[in-house]
TORTOR-201577 format. One line per 2 residues: number of its first residue (from 0); their letters; for each residue x, y, z of C-alpha. Coordinates in Angstrom, 2 decimals. Example, Ala and Ser with C-alpha at 12.3 -4.5 7.8 and 13.67 -1.06 7.14 Angstrom:
REM TORTOR-201577
0	as	12.30,-4.50,7.80  13.67,-1.06,7.14
REM end
This chain:
REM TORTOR-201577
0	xx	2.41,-16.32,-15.91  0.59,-17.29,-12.76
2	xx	1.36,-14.04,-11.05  1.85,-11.84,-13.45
4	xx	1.48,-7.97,-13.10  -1.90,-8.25,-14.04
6	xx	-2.76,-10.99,-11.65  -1.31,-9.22,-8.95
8	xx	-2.77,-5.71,-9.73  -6.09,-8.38,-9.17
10	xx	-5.52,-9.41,-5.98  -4.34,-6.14,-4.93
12	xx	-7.51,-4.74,-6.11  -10.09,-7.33,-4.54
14	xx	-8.09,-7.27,-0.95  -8.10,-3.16,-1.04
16	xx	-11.85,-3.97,-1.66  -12.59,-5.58,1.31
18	xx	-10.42,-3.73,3.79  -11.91,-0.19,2.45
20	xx	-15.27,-0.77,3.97  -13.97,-2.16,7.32
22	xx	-11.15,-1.47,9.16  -11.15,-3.02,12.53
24	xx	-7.64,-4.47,13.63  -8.59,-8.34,12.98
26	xx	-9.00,-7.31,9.59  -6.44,-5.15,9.26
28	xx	-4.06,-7.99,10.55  -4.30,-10.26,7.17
30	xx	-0.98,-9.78,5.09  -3.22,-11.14,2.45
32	xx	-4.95,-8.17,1.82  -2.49,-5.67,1.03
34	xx	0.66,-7.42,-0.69  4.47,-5.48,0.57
36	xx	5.82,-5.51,-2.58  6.45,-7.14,-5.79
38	xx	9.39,-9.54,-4.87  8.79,-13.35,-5.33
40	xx	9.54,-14.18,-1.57  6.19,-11.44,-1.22
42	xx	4.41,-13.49,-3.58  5.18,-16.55,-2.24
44	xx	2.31,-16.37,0.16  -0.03,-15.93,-2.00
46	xx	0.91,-18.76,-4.13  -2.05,-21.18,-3.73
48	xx	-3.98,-18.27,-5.16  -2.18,-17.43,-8.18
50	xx	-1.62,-21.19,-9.23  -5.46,-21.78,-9.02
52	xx	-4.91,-24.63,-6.45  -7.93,-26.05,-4.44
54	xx	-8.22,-23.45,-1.84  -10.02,-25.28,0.76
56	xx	-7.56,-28.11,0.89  -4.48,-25.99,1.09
58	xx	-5.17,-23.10,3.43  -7.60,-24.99,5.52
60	xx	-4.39,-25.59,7.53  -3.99,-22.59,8.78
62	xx	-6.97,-22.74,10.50  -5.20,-25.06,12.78
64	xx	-2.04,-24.06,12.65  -3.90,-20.65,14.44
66	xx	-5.60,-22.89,16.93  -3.00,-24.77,17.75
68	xx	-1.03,-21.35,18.37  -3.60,-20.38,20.82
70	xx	-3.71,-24.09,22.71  0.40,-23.11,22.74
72	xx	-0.29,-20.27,25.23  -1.17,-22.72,28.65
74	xx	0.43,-21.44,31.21  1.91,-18.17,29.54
76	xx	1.76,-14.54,32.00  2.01,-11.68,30.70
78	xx	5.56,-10.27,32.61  5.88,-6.98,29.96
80	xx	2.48,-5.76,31.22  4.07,-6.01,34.71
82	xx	6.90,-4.02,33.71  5.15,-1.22,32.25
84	xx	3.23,-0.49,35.15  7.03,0.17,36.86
86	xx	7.28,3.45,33.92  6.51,7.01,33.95
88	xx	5.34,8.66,30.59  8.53,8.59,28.44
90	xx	9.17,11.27,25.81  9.70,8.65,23.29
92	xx	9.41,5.12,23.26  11.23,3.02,20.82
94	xx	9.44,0.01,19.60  12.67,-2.31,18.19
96	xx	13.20,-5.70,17.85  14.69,-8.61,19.58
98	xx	16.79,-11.22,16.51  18.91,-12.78,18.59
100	xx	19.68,-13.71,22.59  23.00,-12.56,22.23
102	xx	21.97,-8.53,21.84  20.75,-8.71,25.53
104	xx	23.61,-7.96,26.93  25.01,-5.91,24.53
106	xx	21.76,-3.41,24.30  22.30,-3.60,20.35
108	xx	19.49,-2.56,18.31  20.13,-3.63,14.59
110	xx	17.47,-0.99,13.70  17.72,2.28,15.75
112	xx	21.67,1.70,16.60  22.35,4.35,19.38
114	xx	19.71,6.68,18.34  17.84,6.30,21.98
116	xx	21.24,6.89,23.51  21.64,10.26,21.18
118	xx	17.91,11.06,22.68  18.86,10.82,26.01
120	xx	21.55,12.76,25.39  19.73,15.64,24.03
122	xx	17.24,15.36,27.08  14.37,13.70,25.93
124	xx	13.02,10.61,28.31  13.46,7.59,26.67
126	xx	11.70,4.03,27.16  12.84,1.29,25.04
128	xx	10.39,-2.19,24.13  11.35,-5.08,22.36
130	xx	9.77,-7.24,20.30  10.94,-11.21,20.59
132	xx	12.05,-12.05,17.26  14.37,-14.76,18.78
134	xx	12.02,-17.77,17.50  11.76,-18.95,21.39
136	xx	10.51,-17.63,24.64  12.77,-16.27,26.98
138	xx	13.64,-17.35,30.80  13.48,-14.68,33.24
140	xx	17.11,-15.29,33.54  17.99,-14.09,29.66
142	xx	15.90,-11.11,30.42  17.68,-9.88,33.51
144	xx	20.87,-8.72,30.91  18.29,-6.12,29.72
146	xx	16.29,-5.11,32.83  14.58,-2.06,32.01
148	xx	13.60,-2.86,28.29  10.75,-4.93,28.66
150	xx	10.52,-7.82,25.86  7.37,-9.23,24.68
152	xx	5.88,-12.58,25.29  6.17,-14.96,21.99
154	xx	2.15,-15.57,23.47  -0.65,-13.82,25.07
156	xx	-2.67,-15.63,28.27  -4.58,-18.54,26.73
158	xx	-7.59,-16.50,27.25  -6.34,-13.54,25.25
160	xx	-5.18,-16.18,22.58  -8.98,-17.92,22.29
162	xx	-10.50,-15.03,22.09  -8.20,-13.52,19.40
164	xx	-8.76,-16.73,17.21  -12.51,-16.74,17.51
166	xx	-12.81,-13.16,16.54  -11.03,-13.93,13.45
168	xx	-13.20,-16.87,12.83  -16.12,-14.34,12.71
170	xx	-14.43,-11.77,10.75  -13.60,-14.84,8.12
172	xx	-17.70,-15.08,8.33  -18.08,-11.99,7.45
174	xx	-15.90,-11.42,4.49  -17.53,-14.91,3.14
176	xx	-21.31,-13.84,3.30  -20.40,-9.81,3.65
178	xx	-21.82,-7.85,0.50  -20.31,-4.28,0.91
180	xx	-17.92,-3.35,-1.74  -19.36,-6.02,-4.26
182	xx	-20.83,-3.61,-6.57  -17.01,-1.55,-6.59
184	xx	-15.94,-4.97,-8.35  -18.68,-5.70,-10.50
186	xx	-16.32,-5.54,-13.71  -13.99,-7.97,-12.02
188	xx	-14.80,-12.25,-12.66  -17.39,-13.52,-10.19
190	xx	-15.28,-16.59,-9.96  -12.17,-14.61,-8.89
192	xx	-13.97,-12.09,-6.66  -15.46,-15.48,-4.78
194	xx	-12.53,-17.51,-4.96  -10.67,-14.35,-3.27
196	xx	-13.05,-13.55,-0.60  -12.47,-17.58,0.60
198	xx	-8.56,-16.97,0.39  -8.75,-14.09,2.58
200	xx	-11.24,-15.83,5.13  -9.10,-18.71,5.23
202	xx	-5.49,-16.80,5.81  -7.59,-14.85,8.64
204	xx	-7.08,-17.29,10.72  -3.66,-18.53,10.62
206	xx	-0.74,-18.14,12.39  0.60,-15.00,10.58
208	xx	-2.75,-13.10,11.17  -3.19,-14.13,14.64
210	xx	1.00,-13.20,15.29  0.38,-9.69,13.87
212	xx	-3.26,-9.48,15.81  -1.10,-10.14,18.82
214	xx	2.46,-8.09,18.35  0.06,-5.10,17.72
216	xx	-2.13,-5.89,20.96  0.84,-6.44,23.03
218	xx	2.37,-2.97,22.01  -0.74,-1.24,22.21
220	xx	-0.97,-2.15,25.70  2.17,-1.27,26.87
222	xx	1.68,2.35,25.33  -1.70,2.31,27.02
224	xx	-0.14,1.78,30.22  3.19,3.92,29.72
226	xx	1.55,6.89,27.63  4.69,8.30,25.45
228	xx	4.32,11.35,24.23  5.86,9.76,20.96
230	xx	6.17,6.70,19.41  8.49,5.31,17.04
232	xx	8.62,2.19,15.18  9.97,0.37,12.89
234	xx	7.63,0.82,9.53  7.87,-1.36,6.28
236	xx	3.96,-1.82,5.57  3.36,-4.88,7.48
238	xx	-0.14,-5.39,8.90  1.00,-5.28,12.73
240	xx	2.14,-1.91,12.12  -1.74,-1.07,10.64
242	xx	-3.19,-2.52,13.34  -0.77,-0.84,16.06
244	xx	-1.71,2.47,14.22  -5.15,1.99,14.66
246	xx	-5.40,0.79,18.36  -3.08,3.61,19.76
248	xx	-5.23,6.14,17.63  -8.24,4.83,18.96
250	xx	-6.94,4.14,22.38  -4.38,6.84,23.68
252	xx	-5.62,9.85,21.70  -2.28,11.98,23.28
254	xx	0.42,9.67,21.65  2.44,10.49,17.88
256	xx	3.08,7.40,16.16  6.32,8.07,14.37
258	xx	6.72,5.66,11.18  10.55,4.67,10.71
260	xx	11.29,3.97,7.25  14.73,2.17,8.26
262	xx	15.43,-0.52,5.29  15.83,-0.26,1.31
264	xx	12.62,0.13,-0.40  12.25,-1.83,-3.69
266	xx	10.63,-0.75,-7.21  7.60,-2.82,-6.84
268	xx	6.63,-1.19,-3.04  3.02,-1.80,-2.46
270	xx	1.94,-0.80,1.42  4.53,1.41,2.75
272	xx	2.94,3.90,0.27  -0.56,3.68,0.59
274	xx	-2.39,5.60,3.37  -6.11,4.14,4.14
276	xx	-6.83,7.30,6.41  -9.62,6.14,9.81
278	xx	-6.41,6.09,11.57  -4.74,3.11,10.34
280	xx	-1.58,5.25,9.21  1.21,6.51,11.23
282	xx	1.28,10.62,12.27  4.61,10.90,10.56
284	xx	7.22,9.03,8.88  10.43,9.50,9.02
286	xx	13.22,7.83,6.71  16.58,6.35,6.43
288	xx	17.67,8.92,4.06  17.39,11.51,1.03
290	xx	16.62,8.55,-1.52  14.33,7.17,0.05
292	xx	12.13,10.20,1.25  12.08,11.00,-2.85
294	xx	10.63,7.68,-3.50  7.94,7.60,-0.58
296	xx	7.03,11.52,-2.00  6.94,10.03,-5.26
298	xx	4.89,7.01,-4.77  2.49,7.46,-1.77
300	xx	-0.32,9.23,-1.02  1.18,10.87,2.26
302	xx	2.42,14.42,2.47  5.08,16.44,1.73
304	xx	4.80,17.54,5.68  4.45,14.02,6.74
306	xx	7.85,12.61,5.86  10.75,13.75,7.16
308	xx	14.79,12.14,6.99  15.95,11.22,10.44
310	xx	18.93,9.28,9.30  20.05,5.60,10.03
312	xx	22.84,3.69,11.76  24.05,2.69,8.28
314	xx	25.24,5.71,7.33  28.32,5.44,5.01
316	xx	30.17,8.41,4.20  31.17,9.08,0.30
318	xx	34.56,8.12,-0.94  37.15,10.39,-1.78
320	xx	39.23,8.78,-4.02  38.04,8.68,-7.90
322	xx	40.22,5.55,-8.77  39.11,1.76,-8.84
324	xx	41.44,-0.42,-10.43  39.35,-3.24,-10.90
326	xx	42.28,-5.33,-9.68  40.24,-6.86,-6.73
328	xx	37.55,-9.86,-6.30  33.87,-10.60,-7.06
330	xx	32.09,-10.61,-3.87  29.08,-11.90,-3.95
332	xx	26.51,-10.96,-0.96  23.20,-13.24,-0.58
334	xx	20.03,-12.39,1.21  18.96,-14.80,4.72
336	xx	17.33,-17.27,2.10  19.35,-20.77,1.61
338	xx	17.27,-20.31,-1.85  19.18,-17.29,-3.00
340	xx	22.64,-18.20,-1.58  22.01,-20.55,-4.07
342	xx	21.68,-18.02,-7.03  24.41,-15.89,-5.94
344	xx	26.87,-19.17,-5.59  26.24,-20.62,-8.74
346	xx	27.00,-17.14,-10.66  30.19,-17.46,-8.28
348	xx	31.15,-20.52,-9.19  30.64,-20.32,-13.00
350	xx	33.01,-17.32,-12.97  35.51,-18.74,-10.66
352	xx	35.70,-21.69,-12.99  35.80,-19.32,-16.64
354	xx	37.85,-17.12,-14.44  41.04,-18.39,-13.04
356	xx	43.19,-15.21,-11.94  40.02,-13.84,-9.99
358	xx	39.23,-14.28,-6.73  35.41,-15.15,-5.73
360	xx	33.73,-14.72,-2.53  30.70,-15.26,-1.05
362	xx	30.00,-13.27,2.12  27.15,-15.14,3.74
364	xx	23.88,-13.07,5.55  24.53,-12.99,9.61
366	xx	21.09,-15.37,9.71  22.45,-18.06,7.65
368	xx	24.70,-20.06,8.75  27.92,-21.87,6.71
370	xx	27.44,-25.18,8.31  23.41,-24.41,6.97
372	xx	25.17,-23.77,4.05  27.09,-26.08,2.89
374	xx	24.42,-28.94,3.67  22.16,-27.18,1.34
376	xx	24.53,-26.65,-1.42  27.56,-29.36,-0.87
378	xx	28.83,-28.16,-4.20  30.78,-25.36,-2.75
380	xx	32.69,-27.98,-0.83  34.44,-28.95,-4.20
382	xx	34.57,-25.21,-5.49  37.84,-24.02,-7.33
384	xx	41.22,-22.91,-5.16  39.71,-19.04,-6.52
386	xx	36.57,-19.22,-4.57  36.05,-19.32,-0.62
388	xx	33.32,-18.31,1.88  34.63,-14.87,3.83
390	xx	34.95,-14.98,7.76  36.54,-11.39,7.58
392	xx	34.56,-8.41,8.22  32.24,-6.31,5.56
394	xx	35.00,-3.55,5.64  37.80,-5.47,4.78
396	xx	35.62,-7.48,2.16  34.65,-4.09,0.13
398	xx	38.24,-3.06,-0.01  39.94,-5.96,-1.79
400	xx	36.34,-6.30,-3.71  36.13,-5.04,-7.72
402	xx	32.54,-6.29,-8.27  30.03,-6.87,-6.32
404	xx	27.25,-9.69,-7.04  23.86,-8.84,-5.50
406	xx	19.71,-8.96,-5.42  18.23,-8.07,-2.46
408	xx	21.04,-6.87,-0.31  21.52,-3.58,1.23
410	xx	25.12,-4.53,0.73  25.00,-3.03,-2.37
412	xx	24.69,0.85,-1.33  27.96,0.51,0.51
414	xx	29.33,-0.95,-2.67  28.67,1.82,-4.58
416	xx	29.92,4.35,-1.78  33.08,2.22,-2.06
418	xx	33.74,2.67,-5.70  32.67,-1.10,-6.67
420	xx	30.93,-2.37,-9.28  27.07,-3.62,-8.54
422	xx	26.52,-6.16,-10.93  22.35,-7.33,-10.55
424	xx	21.79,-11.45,-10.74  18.87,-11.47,-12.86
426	xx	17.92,-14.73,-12.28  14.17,-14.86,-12.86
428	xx	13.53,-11.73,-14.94  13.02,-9.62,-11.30
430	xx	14.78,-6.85,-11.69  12.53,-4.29,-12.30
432	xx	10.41,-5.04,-9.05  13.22,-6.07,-6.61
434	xx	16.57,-3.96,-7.55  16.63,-1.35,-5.03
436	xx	19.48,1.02,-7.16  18.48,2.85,-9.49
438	xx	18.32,1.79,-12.82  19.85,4.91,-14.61
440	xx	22.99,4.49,-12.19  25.14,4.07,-15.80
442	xx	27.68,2.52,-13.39  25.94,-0.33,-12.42
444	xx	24.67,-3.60,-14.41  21.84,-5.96,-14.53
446	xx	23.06,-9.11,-16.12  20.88,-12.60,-17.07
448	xx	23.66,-15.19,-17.33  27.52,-15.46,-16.72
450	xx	28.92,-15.16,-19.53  28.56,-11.17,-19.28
452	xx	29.97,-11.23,-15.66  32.75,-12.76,-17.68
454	xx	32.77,-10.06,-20.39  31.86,-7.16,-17.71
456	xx	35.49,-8.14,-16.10  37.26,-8.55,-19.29
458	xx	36.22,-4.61,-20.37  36.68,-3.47,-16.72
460	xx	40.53,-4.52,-16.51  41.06,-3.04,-20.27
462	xx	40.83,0.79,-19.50  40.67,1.46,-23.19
464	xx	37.57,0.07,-23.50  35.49,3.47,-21.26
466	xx	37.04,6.96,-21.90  38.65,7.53,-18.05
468	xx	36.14,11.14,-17.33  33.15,9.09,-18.15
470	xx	33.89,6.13,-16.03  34.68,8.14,-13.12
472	xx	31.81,11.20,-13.68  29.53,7.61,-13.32
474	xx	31.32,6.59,-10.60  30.84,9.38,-8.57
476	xx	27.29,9.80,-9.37  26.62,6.42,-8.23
478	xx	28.44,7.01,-5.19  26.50,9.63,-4.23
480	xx	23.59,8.03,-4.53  24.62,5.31,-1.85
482	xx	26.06,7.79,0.52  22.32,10.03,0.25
484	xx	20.30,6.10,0.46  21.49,5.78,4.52
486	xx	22.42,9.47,5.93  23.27,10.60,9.90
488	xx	21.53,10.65,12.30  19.13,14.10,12.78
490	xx	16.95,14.55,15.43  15.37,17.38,14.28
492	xx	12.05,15.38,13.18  11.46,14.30,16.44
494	xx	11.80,17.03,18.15  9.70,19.08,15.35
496	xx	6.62,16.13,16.57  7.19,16.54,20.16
498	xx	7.07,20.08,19.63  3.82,20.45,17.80
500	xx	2.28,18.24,20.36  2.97,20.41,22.87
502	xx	1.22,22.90,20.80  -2.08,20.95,20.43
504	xx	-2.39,20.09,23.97  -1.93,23.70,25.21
506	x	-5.36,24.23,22.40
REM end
């Protein structure tokens, strides 16, 4: 297998390799060299390495793709640097993120919820800045719904641009002929330490490289020019987030970078959990909940006092009840992907068609769309009178739901606070490096093939077949455990930070 654990555990090695002996933020901007995790849509870009393909003629497009990026920026002014200027130092400014047009006017923050309003609240200055994650630059007029949260520019000044790109063209030059770190690797292939190095120099100077080179620059100079006493964003291990790190400690020696943890965190984690120290790390991080400060204590190399639970605007309170009747519907919940709505509708339709008294449904992600859908899959438009595609909301779904299909979606912790079954869609042997629950959860399942959905339902709706304490002690357990994954909100981290600055300064 092409990219096998010990392939990976390879590549992971040879790109630690290279980053350990320099850290400046154009290298610190290539994905390549520290893979997120273990999933296959992770993998994915690294797949012209781990099939052995001719590197040159595959990834030499990127190289273009970056210039042409930069040749993009004619004409572009930098308006958030502008707006900053208009700010006094904040208490806290919240770095979020921009998805769609439509959350201008409404303020929404899919990440932080109301947690800057609950800051204000409490007293504490607040500055919010958005990232444009909208795919397309905004007119001034879209940006006057949101006045005073300055959005970033999708581009930099063609200057800023040119200059970014040709300082990744030398970096590439120096990973190529560079000979620190060699001798750590001496045991590894010459072939694959050399065919590696040209990878990485390659991917440094593509479009994903140069986009995190310039979210991170952007930031950084809008906390330059603003000064918060605290910073928090959004933290998942990407290599903007490195390279923020790294600027604002370098920069703006008076500002806490505050590390939010905010989304599920999956077996085969790679870079949320590593700390590479010369200030590429965040001060603090803070998570989404108790589950997933265990794992990060577990895992990483950061501290006990370094990670704290601030709490999430998923939140789902435990049920009560200790009853499911398994009466109810498969629901089956897909990631963004038109690739794993796929997976998830097949299973759906197999078991609509072996299962005619069941209901199926397939709740599609808010960035896919069901016209999107059905084009890529035109199957579904001949699916059984027992399966649709839900247009009610995730509420009402979970109630009338009995089982629950799933693979990467969060969907699945509000499942199990909601007394339904998780059943896993093993699809590719994955599991074990992309199920975010638990594997001991005795309440939920991890299933290859259809036919044991089938038998799953079959022993669900025949009580006899679990002893009624056992079924529910598992229940309950697994409830728990989705309830504890997203908690409420708790400010108390922030204000511990804010706090201990005060501290320093007055030393």
């Amino acid at each position: 297998m092409l990219n096998s654990q010990s392939a990976v555990a390879l590549f992971d090695r040879l790109g630690r390799n290279i980053l350990a002996h320099r850290r400046e933020p154009e290298r610190l901007a290539n994905q390549a060299l520290l893979i997120q995790n273990n999933s296959r849509k992770s993998l994915d870009l690294y797949s012209a390495w781990f099939a052995r393909k001719p590197l040159v003629p595959v990834l030499l497009g990127s190289i273009f793709s970056g210039l042409a990026v930069s040749l993009q920026s004619i004409g572009v002014r930098n308006r958030t640097a502008k707006k900053a200027k208009q700010q006094i130092r904040p208490d806290i400014l919240f770095i979020g993120h921009l998805t769609n047009a439509e959350h201008l006017s409404s303020r929404y923050d899919m990440y932080y919820g109301d947690l800057p309003e609950l800051c204000a609240g409490e007293g504490l200055s607040v500055q919010r800045l958005w990232i444009n994650q909208t795919r397309k630059e905004l007119t001034a007029d879209e940006c006057k719904n949101a006045p005073d949260i300055p959005i970033l520019s999708r581009r930099m000044p063609m200057a800023d641009e040119l200059g970014m790109f040709f300082r990744l063209c030398w970096d590439a030059i120096r990973i190529l002929r560079g000979q620190e770190g060699r001798q750590d690797v001496q045991d590894c292939p010459a072939s694959e330490v050399r065919r590696h190095r040209w990878f990485i120099a390659l991917t440094h100077m593509g479009h994903r490289t140069m986009g995190a080179l310039r979210i991170a620059n952007q930031v950084a100079n809008f906390i330059r020019q603003t000064r918060p006493r605290v910073v928090l964003f959004t933290y998942e291990g990407q290599s903007w987030e490195r390279v923020l790190c790294k600027l604002v400690h370098d920069q703006v020696k008076d500002t806490s970078m505050i590390g939010y943890q905010h989304s599920v965190l999956t077996p085969g984690l790679r870079n949320i959990n590593v700390r590479l120290g010369a200030g590429c790390d965040p001060d603090h991080i803070v998570t989404a909940g108790k589950v997933t400060r265990a794992v990060l204590l577990e895992q990483s190399n950061f501290r006990a006092n370094e990670i704290h639970i601030l709490g999430s605007p998923k939140a789902i309170t435990a049920k009560k009840s200790e009853t499911q009747s398994f009466s109810g519907t498969v629901l089956g919940v897909p990631e963004g992907q038109l690739s794993e709505v796929r997976i998830i509708s097949e299973w759906l339709l197999a078991g609509a068609r072996a299962n005619g008294d069941i209901e199926f449904v397939l709740r599609l992600h808010p960035l896919t769309s069901k016209a999107d859908v059905l084009r890529y899959y035109p199957e579904l438009n001949s699916a059984p009178e027992n399966f649709c595609i839900s247009d009610a909301t995730l509420q009402e779904d979970l109630e009338t739901a009995s089982w629950l299909l799933y693979r990467g979606s969060s969907i699945v912790l509000n499942a199990l606070v909601k007394h339904v079954r998780p059943i896993y869609v093993d699809a590719d042997n994955s599991h074990e490096s992309t199920n975010i629950v638990d594997p001991s959860l005795e309440w939920c399942r991890v299933f290859q093939n259809t036919e044991q959905l089938t038998a799953q339902i079959i022993l669900d709706r025949d009580n006899r077949t679990m002893a009624r304490h056992t079924r529910v002690d598992a229940m309950v357990k697994a409830s728990k455990y989705g309830a504890d994954y997203f908690v409420p909100f708790d400010l108390s981290p922030i204000f511990r930070v804010l706090k201990s600055q005060s501290v320093n300064q007055k030393v």
